[in-house]
C-alpha positions, -999 to +999 in steps of 0.1 A: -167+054+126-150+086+112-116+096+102-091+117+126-090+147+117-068+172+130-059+194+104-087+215+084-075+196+052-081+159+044-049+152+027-028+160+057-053+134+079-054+109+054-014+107+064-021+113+103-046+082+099-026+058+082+005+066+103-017+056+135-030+024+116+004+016+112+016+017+142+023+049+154+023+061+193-003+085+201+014+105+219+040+108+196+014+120+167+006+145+189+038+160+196+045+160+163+011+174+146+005+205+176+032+227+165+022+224+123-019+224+130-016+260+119+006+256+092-022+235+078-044+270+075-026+274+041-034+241+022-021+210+019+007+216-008+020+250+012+025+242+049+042+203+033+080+215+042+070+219+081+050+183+083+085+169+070+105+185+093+081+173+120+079+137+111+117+137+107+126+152+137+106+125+158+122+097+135+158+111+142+147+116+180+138+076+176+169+065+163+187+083+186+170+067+216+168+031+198+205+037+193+210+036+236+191+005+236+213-012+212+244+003+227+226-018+262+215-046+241+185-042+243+174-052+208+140-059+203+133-025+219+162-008+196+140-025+164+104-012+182+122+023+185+134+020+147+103+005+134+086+035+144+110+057+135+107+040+096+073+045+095+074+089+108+103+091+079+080+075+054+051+097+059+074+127+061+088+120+024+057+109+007+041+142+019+070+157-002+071+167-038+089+148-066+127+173-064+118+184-028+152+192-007+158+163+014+133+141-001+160+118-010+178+118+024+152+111+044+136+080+021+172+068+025+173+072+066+137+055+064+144+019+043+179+020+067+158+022+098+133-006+084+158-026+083+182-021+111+145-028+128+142-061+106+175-073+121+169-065+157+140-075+164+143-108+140+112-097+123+096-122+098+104-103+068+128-107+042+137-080+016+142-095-018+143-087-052+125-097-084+140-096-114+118-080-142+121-076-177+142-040-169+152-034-134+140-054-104+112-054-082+123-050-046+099-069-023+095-081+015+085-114+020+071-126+052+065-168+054+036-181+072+038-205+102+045-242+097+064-264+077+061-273+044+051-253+009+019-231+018+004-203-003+009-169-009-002-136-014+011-110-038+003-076-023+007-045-041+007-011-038-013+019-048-005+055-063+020+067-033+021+038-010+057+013-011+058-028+003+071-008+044+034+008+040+017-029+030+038-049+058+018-024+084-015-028+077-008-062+092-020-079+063+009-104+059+009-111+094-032-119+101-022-140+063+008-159+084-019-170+112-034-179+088-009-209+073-001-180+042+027-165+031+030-129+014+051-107-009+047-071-004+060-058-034+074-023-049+059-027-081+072-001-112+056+034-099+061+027-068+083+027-041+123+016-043+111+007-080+103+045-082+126+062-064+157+045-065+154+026-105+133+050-119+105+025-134+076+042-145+038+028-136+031+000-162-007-003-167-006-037-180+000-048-144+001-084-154+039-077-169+049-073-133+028-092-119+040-122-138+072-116-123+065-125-093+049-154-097+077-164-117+098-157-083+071-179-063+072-207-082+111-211-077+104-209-040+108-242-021+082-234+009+057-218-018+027-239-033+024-229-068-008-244-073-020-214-044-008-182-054-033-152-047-029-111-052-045-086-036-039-048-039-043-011-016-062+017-035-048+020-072-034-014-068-072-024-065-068-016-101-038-034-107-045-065-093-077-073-109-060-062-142-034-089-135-058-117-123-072-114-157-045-118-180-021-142-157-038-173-151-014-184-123-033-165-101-056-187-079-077-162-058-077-121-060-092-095-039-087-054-038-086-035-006-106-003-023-122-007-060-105+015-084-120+003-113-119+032-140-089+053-126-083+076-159-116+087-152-110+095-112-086+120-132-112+140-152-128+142-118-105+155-102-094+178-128-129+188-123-124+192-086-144+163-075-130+138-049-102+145-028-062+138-036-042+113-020-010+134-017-001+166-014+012+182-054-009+157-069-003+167-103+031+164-103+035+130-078+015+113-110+040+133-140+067+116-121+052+079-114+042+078-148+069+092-160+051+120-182+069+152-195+031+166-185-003+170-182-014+160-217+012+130-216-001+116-184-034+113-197-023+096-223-003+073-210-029+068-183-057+059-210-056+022-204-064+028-168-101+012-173-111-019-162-145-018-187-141-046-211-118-071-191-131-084-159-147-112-180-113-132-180-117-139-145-126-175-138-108-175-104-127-165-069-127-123-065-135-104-034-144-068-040-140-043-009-146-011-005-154+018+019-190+032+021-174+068+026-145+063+004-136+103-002-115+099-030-129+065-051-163+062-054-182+029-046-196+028-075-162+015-085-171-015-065-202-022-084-189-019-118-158-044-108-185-070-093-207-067-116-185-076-142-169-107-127-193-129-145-171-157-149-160-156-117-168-193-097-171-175-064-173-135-066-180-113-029-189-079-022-182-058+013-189-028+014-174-016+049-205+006+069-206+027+096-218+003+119-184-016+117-159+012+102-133+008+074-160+034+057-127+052+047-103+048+016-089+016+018-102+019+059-075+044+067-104+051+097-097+018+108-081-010+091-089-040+112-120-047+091-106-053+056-078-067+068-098-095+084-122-099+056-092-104+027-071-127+053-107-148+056-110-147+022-076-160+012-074-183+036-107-201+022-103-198-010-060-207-016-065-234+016-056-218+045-074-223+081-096-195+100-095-210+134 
């Protein structure tokens, strides 16, 4: 199993691959990466303004065709035709940098497309919003089959991902199979929280993360007792930090061990490991709000799990890819080895012979997302068959 890779730089395929995980059209990824491949030739921050106007032009040719099926009423293809459209916007502004012209516009277009698409096609999703100690934490929250209160899943993001990205890896939908419900949040550096309120990334990921379970708890169908989180890349550093230090929590997993991410950063100031977007530097200034280099450092200092995965005493699955590029799995190691108060702690390390060998399976998602649905769904009480 091996990433896609088009372009001659891994930054612009990391994007290509989760876009197809997500549900993009093949052929449509096609038309849209041939006339950019050579654009590519100049790096990954250079030839960024053509791969937005690329991706955009396909969503806009989307909404413009979804906008005939509506006019027919033809809905549920109108919100197919707009769900993909979302999802060629999103990748076309988070391949921009923080400032770049029409950033804005087109993250605007894209959360108006997810959810005219929502509406259409009477999707189970609902966008709500979390009150937190400053601002709110926008959030989609998809309900799992039955009647009755059944668990949940908090689901986070990473560095550059937002709650769209987390509702396509199919995650909450293999959880509602499975009798569970899940919140795909926008946590502070992150998505809407980002963009639109300005919230900074919050290390102590429990202050959010409380939040939310706050939110849970005041939901009728929601069983308190059974509230798990999981997290995608960095937020495989968040959500362990949170199952820590909230003891709400019930269950936790990561989808990609980032264990100790300040010191990914002296790596890769070092040149070692590859970058999850394009203008790397300056995506992180802005999440962590830092006037620069020496203040995002700083303020990225408590980035280090060492010392805390000892207040676990819940079950923990660690994941991780064999060939993670960017995170090493030796991240994975260090968090499992250190769950020693864990009742019921797993390791998978995703191989070749199966796939997922990618960061956070961006080669091929089906096997983590099988493995953390399993794993919720035994340890907060939902079924597998």
């Amino acid at each position: 199993m091996a990433l896609f890779e088009y372009f001659p730089n891994y930054i612009w395929n990391l994007s290509v691959a989760i876009a197809m995980e997500s549900g993009a059209q093949l052929g449509e990824i096609i038309d849209m990466c041939k006339p950019i491949r050579d654009a590519a030739d100049s790096g990954a921050d250079a030839g960024t303004p053509m791969f937005m106007k690329a991706w955009a032009a396909m969503g806009d040719k989307l909404l413009e065709l979804a906008a005939q099926d509506e006019a027919q009423g033809r809905l549920f293809s109108a919100s197919n035709k707009m769900e993909r459209a979302a999802l060629y916007l999103i990748t076309a502004e988070r391949m921009q940098g923080h400032g770049a012209p029409g950033r804005e516009a087109t993250y605007a277009k894209a959360r108006e497309a997810f959810d005219r698409s929502t509406a259409l096609g009477r999707l189970n999703r609902e966008r709500v919003e979390i009150p937190l100690a400053t601002g709110t934490m926008p959030a989609l929250f998809t309900r799992a089959q039955g009647e009755g209160r059944k668990p949940v899943v908090v689901f986070c993001n990473g560095l550059d991902s937002c709650k769209e990205l987390l509702y396509w890896t199919r995650l909450p939908q293999e959880l509602a199979r499975r009798g569970i419900s899940t919140l795909c949040v926008d946590q502070p550096g992150s998505g809407e929280a980002l963009r639109l309120q300005d919230l900074p990334v919050d290390p102590h990921s429990e202050s959010w993360a409380s939040k939310a379970v706050d939110w849970l708890e005041q939901q009728p169908d929601v069983d308190g007792r059974a509230i798990g989180l999981t997290g995608i890349s960095l937020g495989g550093h968040f959500a362990p930090r949170a199952v820590a230090y909230e003891p709400r929590f019930a269950s936790g997993a990561v989808w990609g061990a980032n264990h100790n991410w300040r010191e990914v950063q002296d790596k890769r100031m070092a040149r070692e490991g590859e970058n999850p977007v394009p203008h790397y530097w300056a995506h992180v200034h802005w999440a962590f709000g830092a006037k620069d280099q020496a203040d995002f450092l700083a303020k990225s200092e408590a980035m280090n799990l060492n010392g805390h995965m000892d207040r676990i005493k819940v079950p923990f699955l660690v994941t991780h890819g064999a060939q993670d590029r960017q995170i090493s799995v030796d991240y994975a190691d260090d968090l499992y080895d250190q769950l020693v108060n864990s009742p019921r702690r797993e390791k998978r390390i995703f191989t070749p012979r199966e796939g997922g060998v990618e960061h956070v399976g961006a080669d091929n998602m089906a096997y983590g997302r099988d493995c953390i649905a399993d794993w919720f769904a035994e340890t907060l009480g939902g079924k597998t068959a």
